[in-house]
LONUDO-87367 format. One record per residue: x, z, y of N, C-alpha, C in turn; chain; residue in three letters; residue number from 1. Coordinates in steps of 0.05 Angstrom, whole numbers, plus 5000, padded with zeros to 4 digits. Each point is the difference from the previous one (the first is absolute). Layout:
! residues N
<pt <X,Z,Y>,<X,Z,Y>,<X,Z,Y>,'A','ALA',NUM>,
...
! end
This chain:
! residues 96
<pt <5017,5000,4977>,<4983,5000,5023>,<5018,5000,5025>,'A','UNK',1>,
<pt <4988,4989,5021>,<5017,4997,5020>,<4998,5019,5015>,'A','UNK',2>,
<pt <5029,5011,5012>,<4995,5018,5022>,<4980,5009,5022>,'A','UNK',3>,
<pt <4989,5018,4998>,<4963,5003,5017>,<4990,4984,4997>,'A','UNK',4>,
<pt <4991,4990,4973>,<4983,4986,5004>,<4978,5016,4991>,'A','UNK',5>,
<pt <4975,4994,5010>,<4974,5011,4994>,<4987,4995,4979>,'A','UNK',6>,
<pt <4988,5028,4983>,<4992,4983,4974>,<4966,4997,5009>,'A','UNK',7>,
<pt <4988,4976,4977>,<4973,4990,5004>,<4999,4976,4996>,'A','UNK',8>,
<pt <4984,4990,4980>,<4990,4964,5001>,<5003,4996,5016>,'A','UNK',9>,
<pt <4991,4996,5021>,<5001,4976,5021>,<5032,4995,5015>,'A','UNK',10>,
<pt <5012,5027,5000>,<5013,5001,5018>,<5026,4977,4990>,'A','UNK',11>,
<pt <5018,4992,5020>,<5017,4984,4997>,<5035,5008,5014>,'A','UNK',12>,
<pt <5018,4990,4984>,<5021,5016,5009>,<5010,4977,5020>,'A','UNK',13>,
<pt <5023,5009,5026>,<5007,4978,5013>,<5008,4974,4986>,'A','UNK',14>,
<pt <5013,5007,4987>,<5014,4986,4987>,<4981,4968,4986>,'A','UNK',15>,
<pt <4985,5018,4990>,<4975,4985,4989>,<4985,4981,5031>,'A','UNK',16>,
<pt <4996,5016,5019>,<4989,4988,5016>,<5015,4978,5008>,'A','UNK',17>,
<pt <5022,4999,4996>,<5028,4977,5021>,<4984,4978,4979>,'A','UNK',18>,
<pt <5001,5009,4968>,<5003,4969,4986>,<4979,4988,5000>,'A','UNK',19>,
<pt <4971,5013,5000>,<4980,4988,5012>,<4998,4982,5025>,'A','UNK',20>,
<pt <5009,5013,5024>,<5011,4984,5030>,<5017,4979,4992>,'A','UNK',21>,
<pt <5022,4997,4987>,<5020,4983,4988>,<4987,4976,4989>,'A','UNK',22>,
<pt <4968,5008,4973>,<4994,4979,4999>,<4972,4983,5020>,'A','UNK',23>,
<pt <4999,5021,5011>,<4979,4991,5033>,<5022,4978,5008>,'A','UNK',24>,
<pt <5017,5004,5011>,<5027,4987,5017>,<5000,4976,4989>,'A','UNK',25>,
<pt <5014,4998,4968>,<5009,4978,4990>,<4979,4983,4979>,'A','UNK',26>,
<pt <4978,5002,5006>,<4980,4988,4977>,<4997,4974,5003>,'A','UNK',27>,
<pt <4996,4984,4988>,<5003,4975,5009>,<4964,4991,5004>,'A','UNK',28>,
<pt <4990,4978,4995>,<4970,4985,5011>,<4976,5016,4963>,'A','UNK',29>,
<pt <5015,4991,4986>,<4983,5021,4974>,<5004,5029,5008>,'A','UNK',30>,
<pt <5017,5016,5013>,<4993,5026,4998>,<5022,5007,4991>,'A','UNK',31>,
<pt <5014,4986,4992>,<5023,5012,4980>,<5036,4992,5011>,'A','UNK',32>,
<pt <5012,5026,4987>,<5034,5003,5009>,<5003,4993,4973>,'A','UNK',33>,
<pt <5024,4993,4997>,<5024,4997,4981>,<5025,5006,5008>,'A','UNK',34>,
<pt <4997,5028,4982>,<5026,5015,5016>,<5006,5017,4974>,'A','UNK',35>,
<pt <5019,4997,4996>,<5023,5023,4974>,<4999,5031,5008>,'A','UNK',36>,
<pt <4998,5018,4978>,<5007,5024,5009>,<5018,5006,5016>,'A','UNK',37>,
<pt <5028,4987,4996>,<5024,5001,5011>,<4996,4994,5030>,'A','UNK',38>,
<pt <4988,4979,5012>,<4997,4994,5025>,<4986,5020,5008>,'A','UNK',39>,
<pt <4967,5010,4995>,<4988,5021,5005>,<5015,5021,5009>,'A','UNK',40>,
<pt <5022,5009,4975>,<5020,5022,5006>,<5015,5008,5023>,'A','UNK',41>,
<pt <5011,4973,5003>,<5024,4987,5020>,<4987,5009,5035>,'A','UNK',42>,
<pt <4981,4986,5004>,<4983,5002,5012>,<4990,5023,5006>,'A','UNK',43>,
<pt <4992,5022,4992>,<4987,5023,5006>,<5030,5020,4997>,'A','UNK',44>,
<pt <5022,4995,4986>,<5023,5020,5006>,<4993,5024,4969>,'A','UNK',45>,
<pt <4996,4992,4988>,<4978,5014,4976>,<5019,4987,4974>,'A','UNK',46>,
<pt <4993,5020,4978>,<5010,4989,4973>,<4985,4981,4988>,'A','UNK',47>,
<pt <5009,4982,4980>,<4976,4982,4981>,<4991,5016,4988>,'A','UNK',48>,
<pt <5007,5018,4984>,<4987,5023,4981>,<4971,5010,5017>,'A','UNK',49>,
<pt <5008,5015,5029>,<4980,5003,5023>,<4971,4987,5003>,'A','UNK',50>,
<pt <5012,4974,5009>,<4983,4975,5001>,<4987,4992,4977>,'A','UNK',51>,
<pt <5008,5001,4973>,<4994,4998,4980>,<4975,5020,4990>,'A','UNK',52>,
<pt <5000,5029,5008>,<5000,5019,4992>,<4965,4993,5030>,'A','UNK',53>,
<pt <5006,5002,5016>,<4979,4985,5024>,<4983,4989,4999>,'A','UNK',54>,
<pt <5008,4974,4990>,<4989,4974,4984>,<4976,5003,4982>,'A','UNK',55>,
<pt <5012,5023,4982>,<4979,4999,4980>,<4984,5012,5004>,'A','UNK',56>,
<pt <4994,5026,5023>,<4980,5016,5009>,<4983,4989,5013>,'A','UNK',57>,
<pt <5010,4979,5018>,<4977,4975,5018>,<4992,4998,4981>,'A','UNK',58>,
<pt <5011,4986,4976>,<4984,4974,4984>,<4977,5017,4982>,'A','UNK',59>,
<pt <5007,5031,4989>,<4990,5014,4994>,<4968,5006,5017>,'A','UNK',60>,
<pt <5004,5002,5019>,<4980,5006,5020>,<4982,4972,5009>,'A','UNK',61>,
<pt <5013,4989,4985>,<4982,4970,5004>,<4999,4988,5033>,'A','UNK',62>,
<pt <5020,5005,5017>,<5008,4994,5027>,<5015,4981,4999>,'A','UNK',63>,
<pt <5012,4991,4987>,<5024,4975,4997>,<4992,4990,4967>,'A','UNK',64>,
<pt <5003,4969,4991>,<5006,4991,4969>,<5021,4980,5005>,'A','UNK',65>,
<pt <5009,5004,4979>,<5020,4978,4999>,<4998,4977,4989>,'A','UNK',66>,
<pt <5007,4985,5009>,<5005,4971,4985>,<5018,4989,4980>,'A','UNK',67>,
<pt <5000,4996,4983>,<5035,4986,4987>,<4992,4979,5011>,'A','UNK',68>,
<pt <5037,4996,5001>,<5008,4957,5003>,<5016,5005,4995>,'A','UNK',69>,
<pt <4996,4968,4990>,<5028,4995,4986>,<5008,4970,5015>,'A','UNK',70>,
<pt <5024,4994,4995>,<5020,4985,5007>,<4997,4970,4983>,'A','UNK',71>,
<pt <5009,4981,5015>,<4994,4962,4987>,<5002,5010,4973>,'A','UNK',72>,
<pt <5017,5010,4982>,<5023,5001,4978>,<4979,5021,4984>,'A','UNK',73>,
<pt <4992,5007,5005>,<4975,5019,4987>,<5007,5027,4996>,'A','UNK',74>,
<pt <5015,5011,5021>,<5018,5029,4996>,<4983,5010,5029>,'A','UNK',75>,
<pt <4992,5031,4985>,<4986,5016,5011>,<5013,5012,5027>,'A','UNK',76>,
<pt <5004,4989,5024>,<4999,5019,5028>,<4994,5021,5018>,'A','UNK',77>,
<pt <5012,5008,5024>,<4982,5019,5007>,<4964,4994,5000>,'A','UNK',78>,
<pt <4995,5027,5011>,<4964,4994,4993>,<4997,4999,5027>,'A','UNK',79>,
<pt <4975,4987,5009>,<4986,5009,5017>,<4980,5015,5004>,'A','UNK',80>,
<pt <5002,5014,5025>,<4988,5017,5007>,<4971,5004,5018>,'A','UNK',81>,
<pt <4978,5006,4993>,<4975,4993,5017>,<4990,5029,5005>,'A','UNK',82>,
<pt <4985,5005,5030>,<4988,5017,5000>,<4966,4999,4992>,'A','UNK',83>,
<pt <4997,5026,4994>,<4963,4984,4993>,<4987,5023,5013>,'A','UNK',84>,
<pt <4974,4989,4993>,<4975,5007,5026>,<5004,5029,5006>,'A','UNK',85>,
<pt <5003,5013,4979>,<4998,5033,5002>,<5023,5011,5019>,'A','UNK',86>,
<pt <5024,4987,5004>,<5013,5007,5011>,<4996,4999,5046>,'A','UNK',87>,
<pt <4977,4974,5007>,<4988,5000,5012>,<4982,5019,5008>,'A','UNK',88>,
<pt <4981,5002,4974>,<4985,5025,5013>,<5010,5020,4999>,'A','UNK',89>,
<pt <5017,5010,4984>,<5009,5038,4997>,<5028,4997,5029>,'A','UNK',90>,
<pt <5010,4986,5012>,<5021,5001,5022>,<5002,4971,5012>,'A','UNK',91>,
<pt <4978,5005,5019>,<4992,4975,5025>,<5030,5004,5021>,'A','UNK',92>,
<pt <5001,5029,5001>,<5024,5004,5019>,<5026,4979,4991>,'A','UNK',93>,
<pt <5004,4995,4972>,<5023,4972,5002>,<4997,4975,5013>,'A','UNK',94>,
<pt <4977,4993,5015>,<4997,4974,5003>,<4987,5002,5029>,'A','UNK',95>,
<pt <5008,5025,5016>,<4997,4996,5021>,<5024,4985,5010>,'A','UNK',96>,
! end
């Protein structure tokens, strides 16, 4: 758990909040980032384990799903990343 962070469903840790904003920022015309843990990481100053560890609590909470893709060659890539509706209604404050 992250330092002060507050416990409770809804609640969200900063950290969590950046990668949500991150994929507000970089989503492309479907809704969706394609972005590696490692970049995520890089980016927020954060471990992959972290991010990883992050990742799965959005996806858990049904606020973010992921996508696989894969590459011409048929080799599995980073995923992409989509936010979905719930994440709209439970924190409007991201998209002010």
């Amino acid at each position: 758990m992250e330092a002060g962070r507050k416990k409770g469903p809804n609640h969200l840790t900063s950290t969590q909040r950046r990668i949500l904003a991150l994929i507000v920022e970089r989503q492309s015309d479907n809704g969706a980032v394609a972005l590696t843990k490692r970049e995520i990481a890089e980016y927020l100053h954060k471990s992959e384990k972290t991010v990883d560890r992050l990742v799965a609590d959005l996806r858990h909470r049904k606020l973010i799903s992921s996508v696989p893709r894969f590459s011409n060659a048929g080799g599995q890539v980073a995923n992409a990343y989509k936010l979905t509706a719930a994440v709209r209604k439970k924190y409007p404050v991201l998209f002010e």
